[in-house]
C-alpha positions as CSV (number, residue, x, y, z in Angstrom):
1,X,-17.1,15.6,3.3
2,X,-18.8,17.6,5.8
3,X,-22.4,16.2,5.1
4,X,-21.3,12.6,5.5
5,X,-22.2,10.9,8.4
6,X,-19.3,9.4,10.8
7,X,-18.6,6.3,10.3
8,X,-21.8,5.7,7.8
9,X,-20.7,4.1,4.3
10,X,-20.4,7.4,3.0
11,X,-17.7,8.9,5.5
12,X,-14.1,8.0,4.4
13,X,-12.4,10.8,7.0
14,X,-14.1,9.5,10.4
15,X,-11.7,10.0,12.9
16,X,-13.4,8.1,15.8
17,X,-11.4,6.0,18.0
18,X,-11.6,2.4,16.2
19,X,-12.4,-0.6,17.5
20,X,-10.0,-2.5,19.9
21,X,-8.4,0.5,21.5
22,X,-6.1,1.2,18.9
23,X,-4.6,4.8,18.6
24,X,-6.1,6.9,15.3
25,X,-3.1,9.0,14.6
26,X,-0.7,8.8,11.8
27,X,1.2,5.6,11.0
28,X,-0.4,3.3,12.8
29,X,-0.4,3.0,16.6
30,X,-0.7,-0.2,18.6
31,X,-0.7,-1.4,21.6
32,X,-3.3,1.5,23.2
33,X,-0.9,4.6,22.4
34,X,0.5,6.3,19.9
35,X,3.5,4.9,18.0
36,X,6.8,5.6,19.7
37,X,9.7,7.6,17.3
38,X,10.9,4.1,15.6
39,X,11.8,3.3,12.7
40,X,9.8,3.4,9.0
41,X,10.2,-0.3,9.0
42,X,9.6,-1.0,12.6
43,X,6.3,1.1,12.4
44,X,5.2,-1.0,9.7
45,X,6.4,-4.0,10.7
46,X,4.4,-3.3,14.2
47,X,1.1,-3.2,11.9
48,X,1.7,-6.3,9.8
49,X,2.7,-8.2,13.0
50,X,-0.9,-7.2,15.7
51,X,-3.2,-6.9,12.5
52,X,-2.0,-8.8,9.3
53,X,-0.1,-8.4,6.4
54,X,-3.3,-7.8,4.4
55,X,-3.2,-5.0,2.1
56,X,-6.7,-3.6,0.8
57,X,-6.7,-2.2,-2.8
58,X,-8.6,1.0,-3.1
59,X,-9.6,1.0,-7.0
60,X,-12.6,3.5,-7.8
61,X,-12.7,2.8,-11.6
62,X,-15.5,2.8,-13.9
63,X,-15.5,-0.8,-14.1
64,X,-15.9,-0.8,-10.4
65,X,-18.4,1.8,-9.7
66,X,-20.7,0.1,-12.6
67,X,-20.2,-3.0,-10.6
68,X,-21.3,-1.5,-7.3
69,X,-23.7,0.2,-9.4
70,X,-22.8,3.7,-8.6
71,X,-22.1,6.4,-11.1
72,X,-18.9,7.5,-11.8
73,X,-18.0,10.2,-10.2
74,X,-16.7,12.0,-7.2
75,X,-20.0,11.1,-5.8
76,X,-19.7,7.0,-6.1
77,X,-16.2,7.5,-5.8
78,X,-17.0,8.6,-2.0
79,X,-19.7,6.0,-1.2
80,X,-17.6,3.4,-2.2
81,X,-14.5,4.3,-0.4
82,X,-16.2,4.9,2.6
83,X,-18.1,1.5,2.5
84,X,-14.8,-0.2,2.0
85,X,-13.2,1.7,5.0
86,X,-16.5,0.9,6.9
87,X,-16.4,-2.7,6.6
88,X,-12.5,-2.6,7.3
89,X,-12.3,-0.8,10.3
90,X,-9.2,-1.5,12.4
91,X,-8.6,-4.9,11.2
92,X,-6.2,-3.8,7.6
93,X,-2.7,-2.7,8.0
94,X,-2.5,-0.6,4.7
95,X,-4.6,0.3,1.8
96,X,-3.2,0.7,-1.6
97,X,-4.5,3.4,-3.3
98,X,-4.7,3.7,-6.9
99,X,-4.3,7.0,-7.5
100,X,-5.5,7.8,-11.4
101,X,-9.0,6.8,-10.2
102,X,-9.1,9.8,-8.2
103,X,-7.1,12.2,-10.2
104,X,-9.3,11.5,-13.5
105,X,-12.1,13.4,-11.2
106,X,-9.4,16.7,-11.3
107,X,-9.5,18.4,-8.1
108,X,-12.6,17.3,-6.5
109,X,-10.8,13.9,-7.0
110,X,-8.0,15.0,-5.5
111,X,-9.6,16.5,-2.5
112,X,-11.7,13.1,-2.1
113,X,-7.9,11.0,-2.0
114,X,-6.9,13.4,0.6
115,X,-10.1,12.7,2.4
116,X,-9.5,8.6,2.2
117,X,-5.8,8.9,3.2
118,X,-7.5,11.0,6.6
119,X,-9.8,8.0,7.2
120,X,-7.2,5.0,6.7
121,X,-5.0,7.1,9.1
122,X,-8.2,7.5,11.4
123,X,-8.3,4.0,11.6
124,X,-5.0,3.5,12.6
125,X,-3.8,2.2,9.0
126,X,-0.7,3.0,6.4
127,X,-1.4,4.7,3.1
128,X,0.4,3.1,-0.2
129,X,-0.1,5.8,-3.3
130,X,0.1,3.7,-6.2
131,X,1.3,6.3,-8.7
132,X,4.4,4.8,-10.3
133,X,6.2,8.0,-10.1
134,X,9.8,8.2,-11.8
135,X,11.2,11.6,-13.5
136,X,14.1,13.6,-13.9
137,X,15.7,14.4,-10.7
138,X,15.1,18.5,-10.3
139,X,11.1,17.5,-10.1
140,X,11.2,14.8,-8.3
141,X,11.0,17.3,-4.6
142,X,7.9,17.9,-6.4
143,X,6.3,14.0,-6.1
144,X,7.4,13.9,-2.6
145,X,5.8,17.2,-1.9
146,X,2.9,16.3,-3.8
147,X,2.2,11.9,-1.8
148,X,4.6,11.7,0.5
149,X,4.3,12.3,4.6
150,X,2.0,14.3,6.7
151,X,2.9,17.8,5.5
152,X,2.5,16.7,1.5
153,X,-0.8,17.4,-0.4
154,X,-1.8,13.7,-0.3
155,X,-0.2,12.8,3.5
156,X,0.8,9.5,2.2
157,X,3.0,7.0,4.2
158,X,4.5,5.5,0.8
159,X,4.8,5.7,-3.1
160,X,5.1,3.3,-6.0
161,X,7.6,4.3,-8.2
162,X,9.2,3.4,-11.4
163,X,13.3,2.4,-11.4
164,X,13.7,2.5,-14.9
165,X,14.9,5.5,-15.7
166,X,18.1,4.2,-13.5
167,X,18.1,3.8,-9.5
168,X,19.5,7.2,-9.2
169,X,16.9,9.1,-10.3
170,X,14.7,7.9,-7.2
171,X,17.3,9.2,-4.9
172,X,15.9,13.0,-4.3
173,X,12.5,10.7,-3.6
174,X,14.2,8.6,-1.4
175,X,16.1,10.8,0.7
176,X,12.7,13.0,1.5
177,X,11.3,9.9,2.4
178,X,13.7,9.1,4.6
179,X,13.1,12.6,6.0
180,X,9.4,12.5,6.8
181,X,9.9,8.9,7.6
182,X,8.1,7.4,4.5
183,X,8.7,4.7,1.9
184,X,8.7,4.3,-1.7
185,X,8.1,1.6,-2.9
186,X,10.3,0.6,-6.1
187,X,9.2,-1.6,-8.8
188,X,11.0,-4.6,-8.8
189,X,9.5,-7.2,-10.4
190,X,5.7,-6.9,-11.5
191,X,3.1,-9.5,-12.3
192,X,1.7,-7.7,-15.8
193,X,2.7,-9.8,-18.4
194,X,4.8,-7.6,-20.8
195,X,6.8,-7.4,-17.6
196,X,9.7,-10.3,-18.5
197,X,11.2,-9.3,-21.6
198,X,12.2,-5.6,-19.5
199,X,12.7,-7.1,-16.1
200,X,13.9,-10.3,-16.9
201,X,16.5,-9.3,-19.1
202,X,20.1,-10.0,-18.2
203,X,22.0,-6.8,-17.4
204,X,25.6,-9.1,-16.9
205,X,24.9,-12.0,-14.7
206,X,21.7,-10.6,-13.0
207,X,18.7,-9.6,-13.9
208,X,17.1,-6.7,-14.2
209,X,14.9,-7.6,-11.2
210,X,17.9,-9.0,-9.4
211,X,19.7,-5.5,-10.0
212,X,17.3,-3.6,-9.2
213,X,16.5,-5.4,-5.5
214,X,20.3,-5.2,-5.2
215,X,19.9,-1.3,-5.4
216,X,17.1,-1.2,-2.8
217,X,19.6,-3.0,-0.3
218,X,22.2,-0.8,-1.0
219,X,20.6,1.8,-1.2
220,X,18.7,1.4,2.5
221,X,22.9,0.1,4.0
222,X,23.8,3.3,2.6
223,X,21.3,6.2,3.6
224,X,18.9,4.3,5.8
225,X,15.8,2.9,5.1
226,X,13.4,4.1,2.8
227,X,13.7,1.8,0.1
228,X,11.0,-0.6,-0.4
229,X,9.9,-2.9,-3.3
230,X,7.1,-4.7,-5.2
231,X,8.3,-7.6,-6.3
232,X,5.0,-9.9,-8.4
233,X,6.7,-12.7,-9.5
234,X,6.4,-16.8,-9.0
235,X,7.2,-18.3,-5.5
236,X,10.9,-19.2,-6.8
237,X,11.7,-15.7,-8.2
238,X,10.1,-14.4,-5.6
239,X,11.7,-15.5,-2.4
240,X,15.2,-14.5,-4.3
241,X,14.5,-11.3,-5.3
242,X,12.9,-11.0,-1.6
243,X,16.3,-12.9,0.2
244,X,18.4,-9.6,-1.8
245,X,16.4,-7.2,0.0
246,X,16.8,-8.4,4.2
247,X,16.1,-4.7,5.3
248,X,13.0,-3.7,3.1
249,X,9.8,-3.7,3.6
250,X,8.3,-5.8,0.2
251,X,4.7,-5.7,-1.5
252,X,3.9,-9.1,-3.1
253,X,1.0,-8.9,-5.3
254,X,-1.2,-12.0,-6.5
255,X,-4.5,-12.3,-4.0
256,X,-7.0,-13.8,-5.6
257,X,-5.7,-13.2,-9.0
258,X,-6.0,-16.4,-11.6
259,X,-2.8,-18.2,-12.1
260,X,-1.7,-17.2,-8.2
261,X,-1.7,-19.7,-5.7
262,X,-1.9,-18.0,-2.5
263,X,-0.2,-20.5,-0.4
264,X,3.0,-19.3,-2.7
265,X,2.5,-15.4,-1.5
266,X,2.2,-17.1,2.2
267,X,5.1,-18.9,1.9
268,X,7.5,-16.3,0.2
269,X,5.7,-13.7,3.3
270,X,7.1,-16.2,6.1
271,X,10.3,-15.5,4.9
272,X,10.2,-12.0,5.3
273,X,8.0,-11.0,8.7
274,X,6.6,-8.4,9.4
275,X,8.0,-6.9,6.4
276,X,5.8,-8.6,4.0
277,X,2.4,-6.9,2.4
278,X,0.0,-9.0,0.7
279,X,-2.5,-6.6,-1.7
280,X,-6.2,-7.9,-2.9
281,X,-8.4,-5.7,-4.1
282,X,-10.7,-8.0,-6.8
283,X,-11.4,-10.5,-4.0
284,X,-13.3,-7.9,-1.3
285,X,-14.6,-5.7,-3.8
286,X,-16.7,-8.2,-5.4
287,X,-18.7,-8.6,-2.8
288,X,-19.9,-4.7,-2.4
289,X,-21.6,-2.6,-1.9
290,X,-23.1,-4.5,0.8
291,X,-20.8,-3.7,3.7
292,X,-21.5,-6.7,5.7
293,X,-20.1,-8.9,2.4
294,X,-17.5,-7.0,2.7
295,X,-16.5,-7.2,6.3
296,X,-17.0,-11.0,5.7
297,X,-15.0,-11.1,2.7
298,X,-12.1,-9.1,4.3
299,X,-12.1,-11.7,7.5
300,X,-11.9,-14.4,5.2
301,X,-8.7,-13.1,3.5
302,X,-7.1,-12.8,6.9
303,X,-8.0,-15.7,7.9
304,X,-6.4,-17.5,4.8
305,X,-3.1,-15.7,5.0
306,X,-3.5,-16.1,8.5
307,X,-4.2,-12.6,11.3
308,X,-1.4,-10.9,13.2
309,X,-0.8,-12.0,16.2
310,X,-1.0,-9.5,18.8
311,X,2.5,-8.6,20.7
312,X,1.1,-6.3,24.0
């Protein structure tokens, strides 16, 4: 990353004050200083509420690159990161960022991830791995070591991970991100469609959604939170697996896709805020590599789900 230049579309660790006045260290200040010792939620929650609950998918894949027509490799990977971050600046809460596109690259893809965590941090923005981590408990030290906080290989401020080996095999992950005061983000409900005959299933009178939420509560009353959830369902499943979940911070997937009706991800947003994070990635990165398309594409997505409102 040395050779980039800051700030130019191939730059994706620029650590220049943004735009706005916005503090560029880790997690996200507001307000013209650094964020004060609060929370996990509250430091999101400050984010979603000044900026937006806009999430901005980070997805480097061949089908991608070809698009942008870039090759693929470590090399397009970096130009279009650092055009996405460009035309972003300081007006995205969090990036999700899909992981295997990176780590197909071995360590130079690695390295890169590293370097894109560094620049959504430099821009005053929250960092969502999406790895789908789950394992036996004696490794799982090793994920958080590995995405989670600012003294792990990756920095990240939260992982997606995978409930269905049971709940308690997420614990060791959840109590290290409570610790470096982190998420991880469960997998409640999600929008693929093989997803209902698991999730869906009754496990006595809930669900295996509903079960699962119910374990991110209880776990968060219990240990404090750290518990999050993905939850990409309809509006109606939606807002109940959300209402289960009154202390976690919840990812709702569906922006842009077909079939998804984003006046339903509004609604089932209002009735969590500031705790609520609505992902696109298709809809902005269609329109690259041209980084003015994409600054206009990302301003229209905030304007449809409707910008933060700024609380200084």
């Amino acid at each position: 990353m040395a050779e980039a230049r800051p700030g130019g579309p191939e730059s994706v660790a620029d650590g220049a004050a943004p735009a706005g006045g916005r503090s560029t260290g880790r997690r996200g200040g507001v307000c013209n200083g650094p964020m004060a010792a609060v929370s996990t939620v509250s430091a999101w929650t400050d984010l979603l509420l000044t900026r937006s609950a806009l999430c901005l998918g980070l997805a480097p894949s061949p089908k991608w690159l070809g698009a942008w027509g870039l090759p693929d490799d470590v090399g397009g990977a970096r130009r279009m990161c650092g055009a996405v971050l460009e035309a972003a600046g300081d007006r995205v809460s969090v990036y999700r960022i899909q992981v295997p596109f990176f780590a197909r690259f071995g360590g130079a893809g690695t390295a890169l991830l590293r370097d894109v965590v560094d620049g959504v941090h430099g821009r005053g923005s929250l960092a969502v791995l999406d790895a789908k981590v789950c394992d036996a408990d004696d490794t799982m030290d090793s994920y958080a070591d590995l995405y989670l906080g600012p003294d792990s290989v990756l920095g990240g401020d939260a992982v997606t991970a995978t409930p269905f080996m049971g709940f308690a095999a997420l614990d060791p992950l959840l109590r290290r991100a409570r610790e470096s005061g982190t998420l991880v983000m469960v997998l409640v409900r999600t929008s693929n469609h093989a997803a209902g005959g698991v999730q869906g299933a009754r496990a006595g009178t809930r669900t295996v959604a509903q079960r699962t939420a119910d374990e991110v509560q209880e776990w968060n009353e219990r240990h404090g939170t750290a518990a999050a959830a993905v939850v990409g369902a309809d509006r109606a499943e939606a807002a109940e697996l959300v209402s289960r979940m009154p202390s976690a911070v919840v990812e709702l997937p569906g922006l842009g896709r077909a079939g998804r009706e984003t006046g339903d991800l509004v609604a089932v947003a209002a009735g969590a805020p500031g705790r609520a994070v609505l992902p696109v990635t298709t809809g902005v990165l269609r329109h690259g590599p041209d980084v003015a398309a994409l600054r206009a594409g990302i301003a229209s997505w905030r304007a449809e789900i409707g910008a933060g409102v700024p609380a200084c």
